[in-house]
Biopython code that builds the backbone (N, CA, C, O; Angstrom):
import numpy as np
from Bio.PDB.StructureBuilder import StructureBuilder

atoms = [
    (1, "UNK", "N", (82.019, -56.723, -71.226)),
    (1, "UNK", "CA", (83.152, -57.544, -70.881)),
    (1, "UNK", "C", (84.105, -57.661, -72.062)),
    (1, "UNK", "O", (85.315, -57.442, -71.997)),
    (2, "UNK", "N", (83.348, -58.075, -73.286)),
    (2, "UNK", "CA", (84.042, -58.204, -74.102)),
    (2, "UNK", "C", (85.293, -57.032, -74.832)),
    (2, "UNK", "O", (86.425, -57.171, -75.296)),
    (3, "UNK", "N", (84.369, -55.889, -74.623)),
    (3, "UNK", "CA", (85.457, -54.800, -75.271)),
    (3, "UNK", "C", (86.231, -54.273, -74.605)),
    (3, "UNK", "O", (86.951, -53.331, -74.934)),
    (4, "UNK", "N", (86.176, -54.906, -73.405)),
    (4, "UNK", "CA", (87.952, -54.632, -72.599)),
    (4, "UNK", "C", (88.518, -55.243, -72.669)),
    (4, "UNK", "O", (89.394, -54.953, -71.854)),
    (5, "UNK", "N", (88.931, -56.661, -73.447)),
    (5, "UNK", "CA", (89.773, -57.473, -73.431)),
    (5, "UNK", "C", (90.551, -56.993, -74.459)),
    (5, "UNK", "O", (90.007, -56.250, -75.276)),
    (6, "UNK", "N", (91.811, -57.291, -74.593)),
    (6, "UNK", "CA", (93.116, -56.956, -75.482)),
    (6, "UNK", "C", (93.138, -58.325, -76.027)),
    (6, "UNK", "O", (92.679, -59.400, -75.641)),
    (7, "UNK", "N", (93.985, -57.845, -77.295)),
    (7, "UNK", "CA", (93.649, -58.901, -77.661)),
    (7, "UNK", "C", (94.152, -60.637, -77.266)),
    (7, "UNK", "O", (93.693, -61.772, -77.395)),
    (8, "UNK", "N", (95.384, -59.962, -76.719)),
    (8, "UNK", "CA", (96.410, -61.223, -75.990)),
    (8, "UNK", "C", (95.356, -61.733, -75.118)),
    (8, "UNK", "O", (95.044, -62.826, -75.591)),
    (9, "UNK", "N", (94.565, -61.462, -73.955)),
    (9, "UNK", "CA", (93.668, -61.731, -73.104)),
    (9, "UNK", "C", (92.660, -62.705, -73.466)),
    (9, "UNK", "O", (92.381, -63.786, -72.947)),
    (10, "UNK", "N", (92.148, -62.071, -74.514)),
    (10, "UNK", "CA", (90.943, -63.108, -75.513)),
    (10, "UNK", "C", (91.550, -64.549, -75.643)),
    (10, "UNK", "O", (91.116, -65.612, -75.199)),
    (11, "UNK", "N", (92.829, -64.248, -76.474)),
    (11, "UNK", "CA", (93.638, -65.436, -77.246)),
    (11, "UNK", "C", (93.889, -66.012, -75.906)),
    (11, "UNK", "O", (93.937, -67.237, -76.010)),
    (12, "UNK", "N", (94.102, -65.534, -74.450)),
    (12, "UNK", "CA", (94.399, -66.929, -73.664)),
    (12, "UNK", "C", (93.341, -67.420, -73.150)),
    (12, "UNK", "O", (93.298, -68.544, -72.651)),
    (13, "UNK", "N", (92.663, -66.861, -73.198)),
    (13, "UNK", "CA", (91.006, -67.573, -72.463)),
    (13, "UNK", "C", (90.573, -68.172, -73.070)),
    (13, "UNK", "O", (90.279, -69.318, -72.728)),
    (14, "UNK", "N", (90.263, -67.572, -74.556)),
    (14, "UNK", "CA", (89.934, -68.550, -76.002)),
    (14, "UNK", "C", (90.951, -69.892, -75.661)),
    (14, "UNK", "O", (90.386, -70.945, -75.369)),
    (15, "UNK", "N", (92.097, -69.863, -75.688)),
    (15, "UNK", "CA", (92.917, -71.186, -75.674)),
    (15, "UNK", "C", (92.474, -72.462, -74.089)),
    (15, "UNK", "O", (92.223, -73.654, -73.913)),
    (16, "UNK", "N", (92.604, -71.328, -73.378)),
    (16, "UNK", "CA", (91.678, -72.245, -71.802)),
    (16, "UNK", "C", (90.547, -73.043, -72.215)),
    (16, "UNK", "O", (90.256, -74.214, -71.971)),
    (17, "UNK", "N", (89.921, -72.059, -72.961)),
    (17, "UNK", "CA", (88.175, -72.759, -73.121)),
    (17, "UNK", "C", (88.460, -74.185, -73.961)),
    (17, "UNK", "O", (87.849, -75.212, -73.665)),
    (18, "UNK", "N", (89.266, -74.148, -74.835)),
    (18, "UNK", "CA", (89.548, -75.107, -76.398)),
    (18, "UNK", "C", (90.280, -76.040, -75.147)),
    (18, "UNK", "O", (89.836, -77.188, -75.158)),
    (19, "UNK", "N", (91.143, -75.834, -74.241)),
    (19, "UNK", "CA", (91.603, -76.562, -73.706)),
    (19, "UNK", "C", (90.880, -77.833, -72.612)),
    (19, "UNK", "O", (91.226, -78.998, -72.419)),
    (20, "UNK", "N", (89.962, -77.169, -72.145)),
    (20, "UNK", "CA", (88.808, -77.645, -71.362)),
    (20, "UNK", "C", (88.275, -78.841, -72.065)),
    (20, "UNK", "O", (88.341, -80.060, -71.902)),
    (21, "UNK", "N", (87.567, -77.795, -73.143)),
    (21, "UNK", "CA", (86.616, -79.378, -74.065)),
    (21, "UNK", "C", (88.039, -80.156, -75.011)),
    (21, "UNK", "O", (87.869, -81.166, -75.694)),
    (22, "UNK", "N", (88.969, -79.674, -74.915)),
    (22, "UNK", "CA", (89.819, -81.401, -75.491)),
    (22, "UNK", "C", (90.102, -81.818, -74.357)),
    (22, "UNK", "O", (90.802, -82.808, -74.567)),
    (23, "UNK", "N", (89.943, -81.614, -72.751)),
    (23, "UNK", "CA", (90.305, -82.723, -72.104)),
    (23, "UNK", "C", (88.741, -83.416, -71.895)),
    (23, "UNK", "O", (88.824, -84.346, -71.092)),
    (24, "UNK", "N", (87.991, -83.307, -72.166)),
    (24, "UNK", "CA", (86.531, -84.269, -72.543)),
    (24, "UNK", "C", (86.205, -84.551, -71.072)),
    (24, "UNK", "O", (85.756, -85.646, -70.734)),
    (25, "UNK", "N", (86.399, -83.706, -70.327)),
    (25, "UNK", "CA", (85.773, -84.189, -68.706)),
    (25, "UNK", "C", (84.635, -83.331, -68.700)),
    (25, "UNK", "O", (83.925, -83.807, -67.814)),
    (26, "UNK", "N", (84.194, -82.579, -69.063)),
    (26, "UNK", "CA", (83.076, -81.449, -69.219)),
    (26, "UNK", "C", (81.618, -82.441, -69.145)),
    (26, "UNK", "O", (81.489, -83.542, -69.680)),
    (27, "UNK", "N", (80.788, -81.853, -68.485)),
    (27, "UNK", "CA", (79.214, -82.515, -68.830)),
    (27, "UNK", "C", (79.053, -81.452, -69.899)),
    (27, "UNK", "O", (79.666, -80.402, -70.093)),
    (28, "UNK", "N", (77.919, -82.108, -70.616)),
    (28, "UNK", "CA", (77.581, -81.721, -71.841)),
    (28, "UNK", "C", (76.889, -80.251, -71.673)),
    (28, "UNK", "O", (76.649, -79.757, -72.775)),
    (29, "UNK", "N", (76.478, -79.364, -70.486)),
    (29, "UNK", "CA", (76.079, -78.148, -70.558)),
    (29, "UNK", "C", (77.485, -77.473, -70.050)),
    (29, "UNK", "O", (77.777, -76.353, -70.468)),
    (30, "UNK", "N", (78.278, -78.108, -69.221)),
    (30, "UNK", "CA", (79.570, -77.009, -69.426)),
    (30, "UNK", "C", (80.543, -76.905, -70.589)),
    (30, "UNK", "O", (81.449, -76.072, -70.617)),
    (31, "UNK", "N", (80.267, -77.949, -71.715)),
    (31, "UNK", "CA", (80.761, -77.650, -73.210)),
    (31, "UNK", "C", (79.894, -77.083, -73.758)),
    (31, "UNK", "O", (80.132, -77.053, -74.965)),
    (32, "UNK", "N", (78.803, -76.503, -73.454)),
    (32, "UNK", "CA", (77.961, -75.581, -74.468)),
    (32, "UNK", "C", (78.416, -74.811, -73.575)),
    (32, "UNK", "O", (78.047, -73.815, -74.197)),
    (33, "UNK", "N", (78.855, -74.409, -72.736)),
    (33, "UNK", "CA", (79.069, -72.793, -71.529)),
    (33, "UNK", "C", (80.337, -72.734, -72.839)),
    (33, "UNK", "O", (80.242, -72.206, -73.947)),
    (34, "UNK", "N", (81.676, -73.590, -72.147)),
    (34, "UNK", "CA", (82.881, -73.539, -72.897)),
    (34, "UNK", "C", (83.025, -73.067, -74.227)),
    (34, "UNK", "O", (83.903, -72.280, -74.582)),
    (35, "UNK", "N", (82.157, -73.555, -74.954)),
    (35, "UNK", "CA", (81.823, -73.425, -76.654)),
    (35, "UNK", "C", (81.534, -71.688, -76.742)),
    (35, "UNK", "O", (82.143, -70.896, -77.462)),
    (36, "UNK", "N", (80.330, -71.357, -75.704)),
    (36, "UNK", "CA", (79.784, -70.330, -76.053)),
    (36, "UNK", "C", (81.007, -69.097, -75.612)),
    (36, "UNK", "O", (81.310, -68.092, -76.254)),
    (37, "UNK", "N", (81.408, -69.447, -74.659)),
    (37, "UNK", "CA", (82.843, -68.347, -74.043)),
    (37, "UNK", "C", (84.054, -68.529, -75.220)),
    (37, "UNK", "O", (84.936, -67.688, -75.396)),
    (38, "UNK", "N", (83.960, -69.440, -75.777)),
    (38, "UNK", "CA", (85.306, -69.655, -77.020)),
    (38, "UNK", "C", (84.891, -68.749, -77.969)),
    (38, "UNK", "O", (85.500, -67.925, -78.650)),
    (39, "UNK", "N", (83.955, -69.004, -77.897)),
    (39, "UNK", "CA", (83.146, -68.034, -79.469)),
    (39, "UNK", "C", (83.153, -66.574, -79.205)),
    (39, "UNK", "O", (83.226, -65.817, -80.172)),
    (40, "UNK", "N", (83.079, -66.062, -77.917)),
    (40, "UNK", "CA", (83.453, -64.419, -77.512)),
    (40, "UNK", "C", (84.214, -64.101, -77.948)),
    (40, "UNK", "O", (84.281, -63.245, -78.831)),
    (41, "UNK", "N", (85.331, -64.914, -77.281)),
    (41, "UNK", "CA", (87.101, -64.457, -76.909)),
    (41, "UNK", "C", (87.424, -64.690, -78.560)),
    (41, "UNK", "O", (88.161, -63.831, -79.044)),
    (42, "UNK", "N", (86.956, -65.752, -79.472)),
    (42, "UNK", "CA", (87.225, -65.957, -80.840)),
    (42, "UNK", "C", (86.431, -64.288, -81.860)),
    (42, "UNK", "O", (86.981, -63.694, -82.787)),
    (43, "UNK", "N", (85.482, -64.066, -81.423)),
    (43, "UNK", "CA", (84.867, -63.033, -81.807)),
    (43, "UNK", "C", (85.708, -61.452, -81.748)),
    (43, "UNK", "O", (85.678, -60.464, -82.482)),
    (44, "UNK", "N", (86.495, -61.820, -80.396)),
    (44, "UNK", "CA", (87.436, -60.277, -79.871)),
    (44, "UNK", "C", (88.495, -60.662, -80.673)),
    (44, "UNK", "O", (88.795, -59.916, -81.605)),
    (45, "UNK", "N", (89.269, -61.929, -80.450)),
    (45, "UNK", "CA", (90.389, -62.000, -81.648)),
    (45, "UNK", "C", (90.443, -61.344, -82.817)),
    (45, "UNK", "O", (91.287, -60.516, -83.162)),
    (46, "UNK", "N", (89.316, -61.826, -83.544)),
    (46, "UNK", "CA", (89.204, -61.025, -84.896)),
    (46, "UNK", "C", (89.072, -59.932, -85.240)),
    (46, "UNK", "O", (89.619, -59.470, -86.242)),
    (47, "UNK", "N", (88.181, -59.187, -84.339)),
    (47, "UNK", "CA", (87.626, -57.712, -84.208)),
    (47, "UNK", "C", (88.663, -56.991, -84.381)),
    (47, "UNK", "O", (88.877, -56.284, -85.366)),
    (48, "UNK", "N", (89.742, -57.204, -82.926)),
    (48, "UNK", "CA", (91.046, -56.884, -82.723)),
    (48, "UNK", "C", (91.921, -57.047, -84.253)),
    (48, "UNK", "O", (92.018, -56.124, -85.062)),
    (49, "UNK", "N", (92.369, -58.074, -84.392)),
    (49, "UNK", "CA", (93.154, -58.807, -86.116)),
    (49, "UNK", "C", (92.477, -57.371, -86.394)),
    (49, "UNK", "O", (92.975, -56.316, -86.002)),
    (50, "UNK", "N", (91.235, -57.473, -87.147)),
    (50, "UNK", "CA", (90.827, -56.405, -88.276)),
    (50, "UNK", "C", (90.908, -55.378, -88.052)),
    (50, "UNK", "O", (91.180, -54.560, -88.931)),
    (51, "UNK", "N", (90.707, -55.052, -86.827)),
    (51, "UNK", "CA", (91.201, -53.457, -86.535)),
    (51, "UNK", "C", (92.882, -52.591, -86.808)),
    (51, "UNK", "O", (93.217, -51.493, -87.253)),
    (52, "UNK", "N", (93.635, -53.842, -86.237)),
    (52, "UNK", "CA", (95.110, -53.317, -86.397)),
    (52, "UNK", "C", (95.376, -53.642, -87.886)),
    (52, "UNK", "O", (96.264, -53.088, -88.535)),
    (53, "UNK", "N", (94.355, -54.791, -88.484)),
    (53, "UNK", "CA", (94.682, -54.851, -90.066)),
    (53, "UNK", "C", (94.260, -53.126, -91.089)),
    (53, "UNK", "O", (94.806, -52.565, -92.040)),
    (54, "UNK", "N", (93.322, -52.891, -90.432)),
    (54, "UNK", "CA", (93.086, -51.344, -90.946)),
    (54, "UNK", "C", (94.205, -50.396, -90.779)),
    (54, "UNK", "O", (95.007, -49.964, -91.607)),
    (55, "UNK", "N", (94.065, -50.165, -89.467)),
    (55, "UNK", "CA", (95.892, -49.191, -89.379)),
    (55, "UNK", "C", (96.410, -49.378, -90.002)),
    (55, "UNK", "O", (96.546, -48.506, -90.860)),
    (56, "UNK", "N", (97.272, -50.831, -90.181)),
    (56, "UNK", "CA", (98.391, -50.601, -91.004)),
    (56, "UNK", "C", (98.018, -50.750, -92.455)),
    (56, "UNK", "O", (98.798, -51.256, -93.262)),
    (57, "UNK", "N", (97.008, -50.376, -92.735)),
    (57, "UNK", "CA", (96.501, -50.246, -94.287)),
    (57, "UNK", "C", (96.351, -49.180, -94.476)),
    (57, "UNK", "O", (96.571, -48.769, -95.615)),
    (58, "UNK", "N", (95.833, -48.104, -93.266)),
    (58, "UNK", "CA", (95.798, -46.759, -93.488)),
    (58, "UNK", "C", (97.483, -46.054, -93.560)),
    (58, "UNK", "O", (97.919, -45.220, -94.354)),
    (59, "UNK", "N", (97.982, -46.551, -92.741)),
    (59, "UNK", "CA", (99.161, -45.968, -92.669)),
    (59, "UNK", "C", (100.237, -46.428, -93.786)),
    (59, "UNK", "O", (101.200, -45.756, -94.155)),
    (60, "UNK", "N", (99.931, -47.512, -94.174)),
    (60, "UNK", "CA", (100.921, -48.091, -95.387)),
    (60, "UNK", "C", (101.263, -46.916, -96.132)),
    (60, "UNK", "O", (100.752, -45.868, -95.736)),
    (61, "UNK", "N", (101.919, -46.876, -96.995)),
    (61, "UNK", "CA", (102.398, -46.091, -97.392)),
    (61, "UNK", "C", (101.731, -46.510, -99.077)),
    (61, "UNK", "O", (101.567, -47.670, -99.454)),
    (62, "UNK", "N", (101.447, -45.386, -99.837)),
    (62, "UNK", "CA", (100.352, -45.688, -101.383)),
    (62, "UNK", "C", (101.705, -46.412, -102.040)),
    (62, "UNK", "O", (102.890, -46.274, -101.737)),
    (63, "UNK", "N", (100.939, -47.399, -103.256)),
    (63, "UNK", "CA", (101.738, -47.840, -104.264)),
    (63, "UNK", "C", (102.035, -46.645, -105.248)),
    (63, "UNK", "O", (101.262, -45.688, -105.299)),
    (64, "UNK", "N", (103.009, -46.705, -105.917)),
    (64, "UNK", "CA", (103.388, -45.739, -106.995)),
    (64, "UNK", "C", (103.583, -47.114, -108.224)),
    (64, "UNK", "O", (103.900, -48.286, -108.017)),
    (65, "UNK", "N", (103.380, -46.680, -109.016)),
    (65, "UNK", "CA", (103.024, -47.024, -110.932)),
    (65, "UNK", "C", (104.142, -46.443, -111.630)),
    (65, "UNK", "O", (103.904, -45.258, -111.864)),
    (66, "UNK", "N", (104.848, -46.674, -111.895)),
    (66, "UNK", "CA", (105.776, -46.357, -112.822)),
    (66, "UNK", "C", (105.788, -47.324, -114.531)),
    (66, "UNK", "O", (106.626, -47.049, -115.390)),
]
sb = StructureBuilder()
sb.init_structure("model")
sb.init_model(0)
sb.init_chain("A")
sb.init_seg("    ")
for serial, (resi, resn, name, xyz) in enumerate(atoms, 1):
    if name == "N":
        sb.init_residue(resn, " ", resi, " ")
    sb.init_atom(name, np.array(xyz, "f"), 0.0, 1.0, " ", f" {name:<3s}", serial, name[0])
structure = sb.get_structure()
């Protein structure tokens, strides 16, 4: 599931889930569901971040020293 999400996708579900447990209506096992689905979509965020952070590190262009 997880490695088909883009990263925009993650970031809105991640934001749904965060949204859920601040409105505090949750019983206490659907904020451990909520918690545990935040922590995916938070997990793909980053993956994603670090991946496109590589590209454009590969592709940067080298420093020159003068």
């Amino acid at each position: 599931m997880s490695q088909d999400l883009t990263y925009e996708v993650a970031l809105e579900k991640l934001d749904e889930q965060l949204k859920l447990l601040e409105d505090g209506n949750l019983s206490l096992e659907d904020a451990l569901k909520a918690v545990d689905e935040a922590r995916v979509y938070l997990k793909v965020c980053t993956e994603r971040l670090e991946a496109a952070r590589k590209k454009i590190e590969v592709r940067g262009e080298p420093e020159t020293t003068e």
